[in-house]
N, C-alpha and C positions, 0 to 999 in steps of 0.2 A: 527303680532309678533313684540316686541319691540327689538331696538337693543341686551339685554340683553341677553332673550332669545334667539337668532341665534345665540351669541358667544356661550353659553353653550351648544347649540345645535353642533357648530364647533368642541368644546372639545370633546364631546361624544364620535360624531363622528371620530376622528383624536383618541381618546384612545380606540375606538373601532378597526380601521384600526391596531394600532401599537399594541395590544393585539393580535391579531388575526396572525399576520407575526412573532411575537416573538414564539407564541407556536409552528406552522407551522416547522421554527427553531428548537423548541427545540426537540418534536417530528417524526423531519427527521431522516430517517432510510440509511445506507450504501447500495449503492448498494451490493444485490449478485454478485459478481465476477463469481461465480460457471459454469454461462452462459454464460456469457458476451465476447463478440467480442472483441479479443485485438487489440488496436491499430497497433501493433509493435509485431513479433514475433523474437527471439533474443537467443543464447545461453550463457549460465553462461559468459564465459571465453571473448566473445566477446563483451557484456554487460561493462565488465568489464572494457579490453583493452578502449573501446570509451570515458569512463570517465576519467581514466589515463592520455590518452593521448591529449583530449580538453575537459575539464569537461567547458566551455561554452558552446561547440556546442552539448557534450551530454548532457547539461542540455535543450536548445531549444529542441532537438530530445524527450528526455524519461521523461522528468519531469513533475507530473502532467499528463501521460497516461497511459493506461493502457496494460501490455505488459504481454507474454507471455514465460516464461523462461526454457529453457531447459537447464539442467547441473547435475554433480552428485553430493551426498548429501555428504555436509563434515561430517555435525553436524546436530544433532538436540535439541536443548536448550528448556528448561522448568523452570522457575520463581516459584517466591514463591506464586504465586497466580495461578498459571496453566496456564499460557500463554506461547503458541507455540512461538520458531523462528526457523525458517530451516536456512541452511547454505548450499550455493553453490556456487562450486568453484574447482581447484585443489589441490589435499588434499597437494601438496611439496610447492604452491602460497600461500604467507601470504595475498591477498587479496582476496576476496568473495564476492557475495552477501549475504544480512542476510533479510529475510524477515520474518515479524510479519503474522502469520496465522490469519484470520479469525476465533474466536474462536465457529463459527456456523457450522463449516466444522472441527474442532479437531480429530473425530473420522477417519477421513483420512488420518491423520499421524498414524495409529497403523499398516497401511501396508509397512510406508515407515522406511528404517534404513539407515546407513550410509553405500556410496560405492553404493546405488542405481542411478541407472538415473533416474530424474522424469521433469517435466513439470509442473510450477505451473503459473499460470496466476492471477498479483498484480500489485496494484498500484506503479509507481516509486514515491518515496517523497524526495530523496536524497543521496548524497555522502559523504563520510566522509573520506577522504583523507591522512594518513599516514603513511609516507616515511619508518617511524621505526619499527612499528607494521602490515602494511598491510591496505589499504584501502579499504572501504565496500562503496556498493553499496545500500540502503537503499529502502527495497518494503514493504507496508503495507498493509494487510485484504486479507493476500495471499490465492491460493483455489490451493491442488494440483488435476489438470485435467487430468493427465497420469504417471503411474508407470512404470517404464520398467525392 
């Protein structure tokens, strides 16, 4: 093989490798939550208090895991494109958690209403912090696991 050859041969292969991890990428699926072992198990109101009160140290603790939430439902919010968010929290507290349902699991909110206790087990992705309207707690591709 002359020099040539081996470079184009490099290309190929190098745009084979970087084809190959881009589709892998695009192709990756969320986990199911529905199963999944929560890191952290944690109630609405005390979820809450930890971010209030060190949202550093609650972001090292819950950020990026996945936890398991118990609290009553304030709300249940629906978009213009059918996408779920639950609201947990104390209904007289201007702050809550809000978490984005899993829209593979939907049909599990037709049991749940406002004033219920449930359990949903989600991703923490963030806090949103204020003083005038009430700070949210931020969980996404939530699954509720228990109704009570």
């Amino acid at each position: 093989m002359n020099k040539t050859q081996i470079i184009i041969l490099l290309v190929l292969v190098s745009a084979g490798a970087i084809a190959s991890y881009v589709y892998s990428q695009f192709a990756r699926k969320n986990e199911d939550l529905a199963h999944a072992t929560p890191d952290l198990r944690i109630t609405s109101s005390d979820l809450i208090r930890s971010f209030e009160t060190d949202e550093k140290q609650a972001n090292e603790k819950y950020l990026d895991k996945i936890v398991a939430v118990t609290g009553k439902v304030k709300d249940i919010n629906k978009d213009e494109k059918g996408y779920y968010t639950l609201v947990l929290g104390d209904e007289n507290a201007m702050s809550s958690v809000r978490c984005s349902m899993d829209t593979s699991h939907a049909q599990s909110l037709a049991l749940v209403h406002a004033g219920y206790h449930v359990t949903i087990t989600a991703a923490c992705t963030g806090f949103n912090a204020d003083e005038l309207l009430g700070s949210d707690v931020i969980l996404n591709r939530g699954v509720v696991v228990s109704n009570n």
